[in-house]
C-alpha positions as CSV (number, residue, x, y, z in Angstrom):
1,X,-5.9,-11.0,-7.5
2,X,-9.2,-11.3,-9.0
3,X,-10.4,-8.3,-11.5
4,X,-12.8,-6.3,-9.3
5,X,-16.0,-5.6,-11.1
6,X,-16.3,-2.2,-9.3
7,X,-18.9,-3.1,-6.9
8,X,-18.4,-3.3,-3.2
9,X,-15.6,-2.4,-1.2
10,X,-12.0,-3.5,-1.6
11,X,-11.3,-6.6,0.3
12,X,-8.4,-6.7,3.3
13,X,-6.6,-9.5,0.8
14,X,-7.0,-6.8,-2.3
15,X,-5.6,-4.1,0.3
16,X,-2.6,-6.0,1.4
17,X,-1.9,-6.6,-2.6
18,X,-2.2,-3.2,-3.4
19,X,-0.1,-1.9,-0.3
20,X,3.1,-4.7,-1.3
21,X,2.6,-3.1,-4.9
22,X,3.3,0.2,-3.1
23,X,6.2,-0.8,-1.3
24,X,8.1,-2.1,-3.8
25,X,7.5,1.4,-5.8
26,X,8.8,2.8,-3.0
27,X,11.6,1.2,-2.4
28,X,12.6,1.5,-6.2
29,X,11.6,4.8,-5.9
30,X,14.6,5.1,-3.1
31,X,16.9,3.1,-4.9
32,X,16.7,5.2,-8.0
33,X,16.7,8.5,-6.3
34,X,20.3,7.1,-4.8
35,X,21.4,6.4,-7.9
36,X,20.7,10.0,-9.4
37,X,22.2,11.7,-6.4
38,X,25.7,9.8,-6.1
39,X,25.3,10.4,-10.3
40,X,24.9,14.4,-9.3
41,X,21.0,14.9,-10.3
42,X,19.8,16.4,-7.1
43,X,16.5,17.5,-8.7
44,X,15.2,14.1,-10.1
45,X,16.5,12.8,-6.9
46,X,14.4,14.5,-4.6
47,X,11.1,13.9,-7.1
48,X,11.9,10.3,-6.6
49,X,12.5,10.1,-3.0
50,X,8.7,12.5,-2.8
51,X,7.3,9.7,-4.6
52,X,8.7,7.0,-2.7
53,X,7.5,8.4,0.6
54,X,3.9,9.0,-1.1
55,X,4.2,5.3,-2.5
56,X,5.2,4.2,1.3
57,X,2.8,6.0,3.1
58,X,-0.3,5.0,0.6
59,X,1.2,1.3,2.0
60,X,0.9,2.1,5.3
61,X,-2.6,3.4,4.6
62,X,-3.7,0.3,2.9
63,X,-2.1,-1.9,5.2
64,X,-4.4,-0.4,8.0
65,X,-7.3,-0.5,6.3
66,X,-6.9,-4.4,5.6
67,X,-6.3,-4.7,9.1
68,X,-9.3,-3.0,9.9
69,X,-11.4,-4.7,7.3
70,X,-9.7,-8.2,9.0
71,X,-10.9,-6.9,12.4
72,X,-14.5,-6.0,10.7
73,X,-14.9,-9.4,9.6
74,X,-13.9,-11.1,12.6
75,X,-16.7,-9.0,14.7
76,X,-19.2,-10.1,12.6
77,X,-18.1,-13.7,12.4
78,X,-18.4,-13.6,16.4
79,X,-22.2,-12.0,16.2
80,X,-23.4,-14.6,14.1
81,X,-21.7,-17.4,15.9
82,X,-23.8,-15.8,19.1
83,X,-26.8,-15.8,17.5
C-alpha cells in the first residue's frame, strides 16, 4: 500500500488493507486471550478478547466502506459511459 499523503479519502483497496490488518489483530487478540484463560488470567483475558471484538468489528466497518466506495465508483463509471 502506497503512503497516503493525507489528502483525499481512503481508497476501497486502502480499506480492505486496513480491515485484513484488523482481522488478524483480532484473531491474535482471541488466540492470546485463550491462552491467558486456560493459563488462569481471567482479567487480561477478557481485555484481549474486548480488543479483539473492537479489532473485528473496526473490520467489518472497513470492509463495508470499501464496498461502498467499490459500489461509488462503479456508478460513476456507468454515468460517464452514458454520457
Amino acid at each position: 500500500m502506497a503512503a497516503r499523503t493525507g489528502l483525499g479519502p481512503p481508497t476501497a483497496a486502502e480499506c480492505e488493507h486496513l480491515a485484513r490488518l484488523h482481522a488478524e489483530r483480532a484473531g491474535r487478540n482471541t488466540a492470546l486471550a485463550n491462552d491467558l484463560r486456560r493459563s488462569g488470567d481471567a482479567k487480561p483475558a477478557d481485555l484481549n478478547e474486548r480488543r479483539a471484538r473492537v479489532d473485528q468489528r473496526t473490520a467489518d466497518i472497513l470492509t463495508a466502506y470499501a464496498r461502498e466506495l467499490e459500489a461509488r465508483v462503479a456508478v460513476g463509471r456507468e454515468l460517464e459511459a452514458a454520457e
